[in-house]
C-alpha positions in Angstrom: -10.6 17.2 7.4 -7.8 18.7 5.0 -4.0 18.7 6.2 -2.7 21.9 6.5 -0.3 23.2 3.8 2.4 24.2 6.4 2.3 21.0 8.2 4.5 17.9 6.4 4.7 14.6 8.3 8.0 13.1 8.0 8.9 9.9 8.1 12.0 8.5 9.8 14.9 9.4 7.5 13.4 11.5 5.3 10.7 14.4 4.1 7.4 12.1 2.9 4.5 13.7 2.0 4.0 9.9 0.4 1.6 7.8 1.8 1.5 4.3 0.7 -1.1 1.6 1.2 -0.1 -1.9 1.7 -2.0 -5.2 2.4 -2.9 -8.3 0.7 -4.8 -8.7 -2.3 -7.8 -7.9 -1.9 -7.2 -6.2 1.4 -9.6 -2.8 -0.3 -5.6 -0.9 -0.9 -6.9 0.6 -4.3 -10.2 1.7 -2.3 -8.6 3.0 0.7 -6.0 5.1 -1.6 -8.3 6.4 -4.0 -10.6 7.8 -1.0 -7.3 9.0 0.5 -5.9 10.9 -2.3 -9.6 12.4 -3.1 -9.6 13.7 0.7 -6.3 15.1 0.6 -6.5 16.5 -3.3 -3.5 14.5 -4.0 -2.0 12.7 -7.2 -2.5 8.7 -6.5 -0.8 6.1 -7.9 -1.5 2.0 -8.0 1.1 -0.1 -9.0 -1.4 -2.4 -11.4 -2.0 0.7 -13.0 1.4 1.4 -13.3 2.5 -1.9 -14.5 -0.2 -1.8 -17.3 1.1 1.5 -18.5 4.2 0.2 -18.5 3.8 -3.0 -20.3 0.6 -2.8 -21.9 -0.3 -5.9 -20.1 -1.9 -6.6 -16.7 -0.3 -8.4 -13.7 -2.1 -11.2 -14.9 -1.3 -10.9 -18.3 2.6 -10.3 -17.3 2.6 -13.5 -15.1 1.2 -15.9 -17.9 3.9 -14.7 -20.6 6.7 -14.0 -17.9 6.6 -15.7 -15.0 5.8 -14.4 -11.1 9.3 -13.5 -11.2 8.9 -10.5 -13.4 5.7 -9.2 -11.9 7.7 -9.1 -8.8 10.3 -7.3 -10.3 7.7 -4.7 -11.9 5.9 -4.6 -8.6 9.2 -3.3 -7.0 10.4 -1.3 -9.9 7.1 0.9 -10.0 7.0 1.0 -5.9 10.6 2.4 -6.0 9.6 4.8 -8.6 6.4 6.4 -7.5 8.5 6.5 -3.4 11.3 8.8 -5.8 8.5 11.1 -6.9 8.2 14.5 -4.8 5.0 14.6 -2.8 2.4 14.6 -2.2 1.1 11.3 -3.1 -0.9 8.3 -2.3 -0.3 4.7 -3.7 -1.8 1.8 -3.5 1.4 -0.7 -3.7 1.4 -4.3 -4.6 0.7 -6.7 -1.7 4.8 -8.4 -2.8 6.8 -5.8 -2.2 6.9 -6.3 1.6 9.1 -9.3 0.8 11.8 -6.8 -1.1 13.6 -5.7 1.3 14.7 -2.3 -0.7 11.4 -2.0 -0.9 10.7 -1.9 2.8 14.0 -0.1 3.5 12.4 2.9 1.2 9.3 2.5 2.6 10.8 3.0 6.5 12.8 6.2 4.6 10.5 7.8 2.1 6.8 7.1 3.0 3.8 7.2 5.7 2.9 2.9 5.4 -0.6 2.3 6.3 -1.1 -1.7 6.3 -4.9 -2.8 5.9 -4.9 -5.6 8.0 -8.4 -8.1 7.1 -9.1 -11.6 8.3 -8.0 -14.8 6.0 -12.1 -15.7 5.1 -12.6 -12.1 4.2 -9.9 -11.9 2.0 -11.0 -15.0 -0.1 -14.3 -13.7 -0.3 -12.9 -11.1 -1.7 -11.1 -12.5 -4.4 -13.9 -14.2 -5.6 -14.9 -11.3 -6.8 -12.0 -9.2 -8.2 -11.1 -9.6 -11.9 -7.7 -9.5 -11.9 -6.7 -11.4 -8.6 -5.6 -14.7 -8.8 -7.7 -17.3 -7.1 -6.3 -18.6 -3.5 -7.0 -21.5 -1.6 -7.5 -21.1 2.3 -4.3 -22.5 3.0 -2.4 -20.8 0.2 -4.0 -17.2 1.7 -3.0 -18.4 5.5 0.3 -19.2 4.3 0.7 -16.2 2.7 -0.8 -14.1 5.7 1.8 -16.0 7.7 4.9 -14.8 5.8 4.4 -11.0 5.2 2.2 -10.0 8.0 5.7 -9.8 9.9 6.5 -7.6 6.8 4.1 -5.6 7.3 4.7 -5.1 11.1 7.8 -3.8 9.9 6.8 -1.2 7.8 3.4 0.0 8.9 3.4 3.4 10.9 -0.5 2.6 10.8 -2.7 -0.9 11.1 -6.2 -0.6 10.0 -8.9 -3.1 10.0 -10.1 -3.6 6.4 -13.7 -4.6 7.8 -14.4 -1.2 8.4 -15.9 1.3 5.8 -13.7 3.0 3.9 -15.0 6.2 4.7 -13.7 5.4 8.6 -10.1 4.0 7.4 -9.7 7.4 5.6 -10.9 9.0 8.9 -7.9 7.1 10.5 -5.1 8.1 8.3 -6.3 11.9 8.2 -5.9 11.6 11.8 -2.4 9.7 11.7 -1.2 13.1 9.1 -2.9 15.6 11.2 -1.2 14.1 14.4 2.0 12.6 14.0 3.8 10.8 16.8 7.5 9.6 17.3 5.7 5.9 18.9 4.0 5.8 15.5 7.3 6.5 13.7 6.2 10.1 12.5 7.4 13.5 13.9 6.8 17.0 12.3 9.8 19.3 11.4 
């Protein structure tokens, strides 16, 4: 399914023909947006990939000379960035910048926020296997679950289930763009 050219989805406040993918580490974001952006024949952007350009040095990297701090700082920096480009785009954003709040502000203004939503276990499976995730205990991941699931609530015009194929999530946002809704925080001018 391809969006028609004539038809933008708006988010509240302001044109967006961004969509931007949020969720925990791990959650599949990178996945989900890559799929996305291949469907749609748009640009994508991922914040690690934007941070390395940047720096030259991974999230990882830029944690273990700089501190958390400044990864959070890059995080936001690169979101607010890529949600000042002029569509269309998808981006896969850091799982932080839900606790910004000018980041969630310019999400509710600029973007289409699709939150991939997975259980706790999953997630820790998960980063077992990613290379440049951090490892998380259970109760460090449920904490963190805890704190910006709210945040995500907030921002999300769309919840997905992150157990579900990736070719089905995709499915699910086409749909969201090629039917907007004022309950889903979406109208078409």
């Amino acid at each position: 399914m391809m969006i028609q050219p004539s038809v933008e989805a708006r988010a509240p406040g302001g044109p967006s023909s961004i969509v931007v993918v949020i969720g925990l580490m791990g959650a599949g974001k990178s996945s989900l947006a890559e799929a996305l952006a291949a469907r749609l024949g748009w640009p994508h952007r991922d914040s690690d990939a934007d941070i390395e350009a940047l720096l030259g040095l991974s999230g990882a990297e830029l944690t273990d000379r700089d501190g958390v701090d400044e990864l959070h700082a890059r995080e936001e920096e690169v979101l607010l960035s890529a949600l000042e480009a002029p569509g269309p785009l998808v981006v896969s954003a850091a799982g932080w910048v839900v606790e910004s709040s000018r980041c969630r502000r310019r999400l509710r203004e600029r973007a289409i926020v699709v939150w991939i939503d997975l259980p706790v276990d999953v997630l820790l499976e998960r980063m077992k296997q990613g290379t440049h995730r951090r490892p998380m205990t259970s109760r460090e991941a449920t904490d963190l679950a805890r704190r910006r699931d709210p945040l995500f609530r907030e921002v999300a015009n769309l919840r997905l289930d992150g157990r579900d194929p990736t070719s089905e999530l995709v499915e699910s946002v086409l749909d969201l763009l090629a039917n907007p809704s004022p309950e889903r925080g979406i109208s078409i001018d």
